[in-house]
C-alpha positions in Angstrom: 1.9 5.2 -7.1 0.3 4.2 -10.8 -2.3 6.3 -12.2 -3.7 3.2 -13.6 -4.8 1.8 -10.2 -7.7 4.3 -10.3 -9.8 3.3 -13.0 -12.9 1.9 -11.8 -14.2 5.4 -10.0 -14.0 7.2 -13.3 -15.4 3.9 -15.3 -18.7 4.1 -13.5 -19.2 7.4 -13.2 -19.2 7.7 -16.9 -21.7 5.0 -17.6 -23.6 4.4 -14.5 -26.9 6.3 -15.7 -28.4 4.7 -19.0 -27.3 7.0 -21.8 -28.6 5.6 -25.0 -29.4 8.6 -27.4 -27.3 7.9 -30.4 -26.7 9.5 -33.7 -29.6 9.5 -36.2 -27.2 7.8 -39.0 -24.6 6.1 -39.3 -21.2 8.5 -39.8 -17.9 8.5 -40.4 -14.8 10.7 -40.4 -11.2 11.0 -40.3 -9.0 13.4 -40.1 -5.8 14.8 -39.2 -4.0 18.7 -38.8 -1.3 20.8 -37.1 -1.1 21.9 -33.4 1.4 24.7 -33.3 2.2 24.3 -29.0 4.1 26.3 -26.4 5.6 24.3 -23.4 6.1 25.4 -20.0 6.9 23.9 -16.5 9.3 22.0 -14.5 9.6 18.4 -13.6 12.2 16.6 -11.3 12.7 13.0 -9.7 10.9 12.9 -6.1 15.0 12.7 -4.7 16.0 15.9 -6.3 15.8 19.0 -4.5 14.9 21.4 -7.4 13.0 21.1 -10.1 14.2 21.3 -14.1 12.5 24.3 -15.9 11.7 23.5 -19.4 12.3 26.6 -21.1 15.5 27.5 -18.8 16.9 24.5 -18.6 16.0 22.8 -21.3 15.5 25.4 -24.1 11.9 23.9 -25.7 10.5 26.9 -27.8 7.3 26.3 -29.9 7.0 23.3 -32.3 4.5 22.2 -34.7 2.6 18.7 -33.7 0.8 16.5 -35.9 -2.6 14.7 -34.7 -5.3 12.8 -36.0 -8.5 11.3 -35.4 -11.4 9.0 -36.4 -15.4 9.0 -35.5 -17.6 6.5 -35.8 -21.3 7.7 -34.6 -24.2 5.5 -35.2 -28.0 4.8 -34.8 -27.7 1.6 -32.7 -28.8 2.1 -29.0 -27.2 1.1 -25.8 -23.6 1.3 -27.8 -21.6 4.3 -27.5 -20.1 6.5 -30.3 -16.3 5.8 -30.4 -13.4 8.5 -31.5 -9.5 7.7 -31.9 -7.1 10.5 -31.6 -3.9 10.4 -31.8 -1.3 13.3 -30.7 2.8 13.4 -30.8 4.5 15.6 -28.9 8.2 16.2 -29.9 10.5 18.8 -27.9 14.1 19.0 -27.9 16.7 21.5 -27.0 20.3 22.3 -26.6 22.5 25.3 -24.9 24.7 25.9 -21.8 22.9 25.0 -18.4 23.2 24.0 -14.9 21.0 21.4 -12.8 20.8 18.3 -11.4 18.3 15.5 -12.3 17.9 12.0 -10.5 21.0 12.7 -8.6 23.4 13.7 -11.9 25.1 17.2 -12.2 24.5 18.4 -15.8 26.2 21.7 -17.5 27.8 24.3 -17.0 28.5 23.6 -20.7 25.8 22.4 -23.4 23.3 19.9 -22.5 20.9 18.8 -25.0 17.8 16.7 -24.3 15.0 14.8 -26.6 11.5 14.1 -25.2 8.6 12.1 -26.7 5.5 12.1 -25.7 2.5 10.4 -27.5 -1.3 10.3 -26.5 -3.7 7.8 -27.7 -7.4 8.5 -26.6 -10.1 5.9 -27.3 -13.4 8.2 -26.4 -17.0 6.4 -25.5 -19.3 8.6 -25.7 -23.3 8.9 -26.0 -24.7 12.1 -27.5 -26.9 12.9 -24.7 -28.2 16.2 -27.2 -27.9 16.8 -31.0 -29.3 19.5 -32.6 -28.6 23.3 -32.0 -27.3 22.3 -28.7 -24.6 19.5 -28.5 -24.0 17.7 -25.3 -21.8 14.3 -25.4 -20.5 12.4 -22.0 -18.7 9.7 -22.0 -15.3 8.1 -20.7 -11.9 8.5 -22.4 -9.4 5.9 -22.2 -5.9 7.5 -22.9 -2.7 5.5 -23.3 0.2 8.2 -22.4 3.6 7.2 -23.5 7.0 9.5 -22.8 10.5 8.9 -23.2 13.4 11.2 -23.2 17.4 11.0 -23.4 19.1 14.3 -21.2 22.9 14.3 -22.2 26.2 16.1 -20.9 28.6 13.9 -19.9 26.3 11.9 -17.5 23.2 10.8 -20.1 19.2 10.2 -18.2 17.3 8.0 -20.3 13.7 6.8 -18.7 10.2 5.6 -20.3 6.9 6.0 -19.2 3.5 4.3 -20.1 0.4 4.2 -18.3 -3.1 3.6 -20.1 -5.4 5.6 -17.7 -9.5 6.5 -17.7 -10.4 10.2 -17.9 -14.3 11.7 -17.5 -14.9 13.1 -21.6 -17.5 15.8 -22.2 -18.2 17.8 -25.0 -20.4 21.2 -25.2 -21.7 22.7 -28.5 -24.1 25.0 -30.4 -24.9 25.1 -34.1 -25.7 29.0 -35.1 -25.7 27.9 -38.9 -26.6 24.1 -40.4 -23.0 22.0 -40.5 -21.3 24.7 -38.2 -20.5 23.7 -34.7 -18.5 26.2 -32.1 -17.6 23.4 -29.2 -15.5 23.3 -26.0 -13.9 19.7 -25.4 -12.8 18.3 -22.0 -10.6 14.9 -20.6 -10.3 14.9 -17.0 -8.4 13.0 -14.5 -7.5 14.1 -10.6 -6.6 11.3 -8.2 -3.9 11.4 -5.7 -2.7 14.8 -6.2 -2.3 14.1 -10.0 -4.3 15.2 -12.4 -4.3 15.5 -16.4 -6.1 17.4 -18.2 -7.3 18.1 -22.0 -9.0 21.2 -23.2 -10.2 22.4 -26.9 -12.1 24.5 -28.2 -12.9 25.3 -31.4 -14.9 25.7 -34.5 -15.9 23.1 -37.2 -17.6 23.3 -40.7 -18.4 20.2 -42.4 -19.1 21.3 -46.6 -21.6 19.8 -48.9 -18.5 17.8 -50.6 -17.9 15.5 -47.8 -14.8 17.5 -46.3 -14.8 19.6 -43.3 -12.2 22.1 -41.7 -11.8 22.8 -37.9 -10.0 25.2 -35.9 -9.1 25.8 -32.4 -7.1 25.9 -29.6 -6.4 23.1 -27.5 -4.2 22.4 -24.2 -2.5 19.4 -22.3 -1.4 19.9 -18.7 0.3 16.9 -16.6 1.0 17.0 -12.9 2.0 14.2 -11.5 2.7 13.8 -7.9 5.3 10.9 -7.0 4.2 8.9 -10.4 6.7 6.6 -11.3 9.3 8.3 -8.8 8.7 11.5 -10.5 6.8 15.1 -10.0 6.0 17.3 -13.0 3.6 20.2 -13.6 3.9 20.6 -17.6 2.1 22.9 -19.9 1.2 22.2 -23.4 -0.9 25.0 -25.7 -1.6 26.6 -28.7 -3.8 27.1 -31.8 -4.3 24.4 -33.9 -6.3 23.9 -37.5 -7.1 20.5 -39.5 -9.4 18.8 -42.4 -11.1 15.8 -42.3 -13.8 13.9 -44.3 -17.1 13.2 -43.5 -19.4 9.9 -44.8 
């Protein structure tokens, strides 16, 4: 089973109903900070009996991840908004273990791994509200690549990448003028997958064109039989960033 195969229920439920409140001018902004995660969870090929903890068999510990992002919001209607974000995961760890994975005994001496996982999110969105109460919906097409190397004496390599369509909605309030306290969601379930993308946070946007936000955000992937494998994995933390605004 391919997440991909999916899209077309989550395409039309985004933009069946004609959305076309726009932004009052034409913005835009770019930007980039720190996520500073925690992993948890397991993951295993569909053939193994047991599943790889990440923590106890893999030793991840918290890591600092970069991300950025551009906005483009303007008056014309009919045409959604459109943000690019861009998140890296890297996790890596080393230390004396036992377990198998796709069939190979690794340990009982030191096994070290390397995983990569990027996110790509093009976002469509119409700002359905936008004054003291924010409301966006809109559909997020997310392009998830992972690749990791597990090594002790027998070495796992494997890729992934799937470009899949996730419902987007965004929730806001503005107590003060250029303030905004939000709560962000991505969501995909089909097939006993899902994936999911949470933040919230708080944003201030200065006279001087630059703006500051901070937050915390999580990523959680499970994946039932995709690509031969199953994985319930946990990605959170606080994270802070700058951007500028035109």
């Amino acid at each position: 089973m391919k997440l991909k195969k999916l899209s077309y229920l989550a395409l039309s439920a985004a933009f069946i109903s004609p959305l076309t409140v726009t932004a009052d001018t034409l913005s835009v902004s770019v930007g980039g900070g720190a996520w500073n995660e925690s992993s948890s969870g397991n993951f295993q090929k569909t053939t193994d009996l047991l599943a790889v903890d990440v923590k106890d068999n893999l030793f991840w510990g918290d890591e600092s991840q970069g991300y950025f992002f551009a906005t483009l919001e303007h008056p014309v209607p009919i045409l959604p908004n459109v943000r690019l974000l861009y998140t890296k995961l890297d996790q890596s760890g080393s230390g004396d273990t036992s377990f198998v994975f796709d069939g190979k005994p690794f340990g009982p001496t030191t096994v070290s791994n390397d995983f990569k996982i990027e996110t790509t999110d093009l976002i469509a969105y119409y700002e359905v509200l936008d004054n003291v109460v924010s409301l966006d919906l809109g559909l997020n097409i997310r392009n998830l690549k992972a690749d990791y190397t597990i090594v002790n004496g027998s070495t796992v390599t494997d890729t992934f990448d799937e470009t899949v369509p996730m419902l987007y909605a965004l929730v806001g309030g503005s107590p003060l003028p250029d303030l905004i306290i939000s709560g962000e969601l991505s969501y995909l379930a089909y097939s006993g997958s899902t994936i999911s993308d949470f933040t919230a946070k708080v944003a201030y946007t200065t006279n001087f064109f630059v703006g500051f936000e901070a937050g915390y955000r999580q990523q959680k992937f499970e994946f039932d039989d995709v690509s031969g494998t199953n994985a319930k994995l946990d990605f959170s933390g606080v994270f802070a960033g700058a951007y500028l605004k035109f």
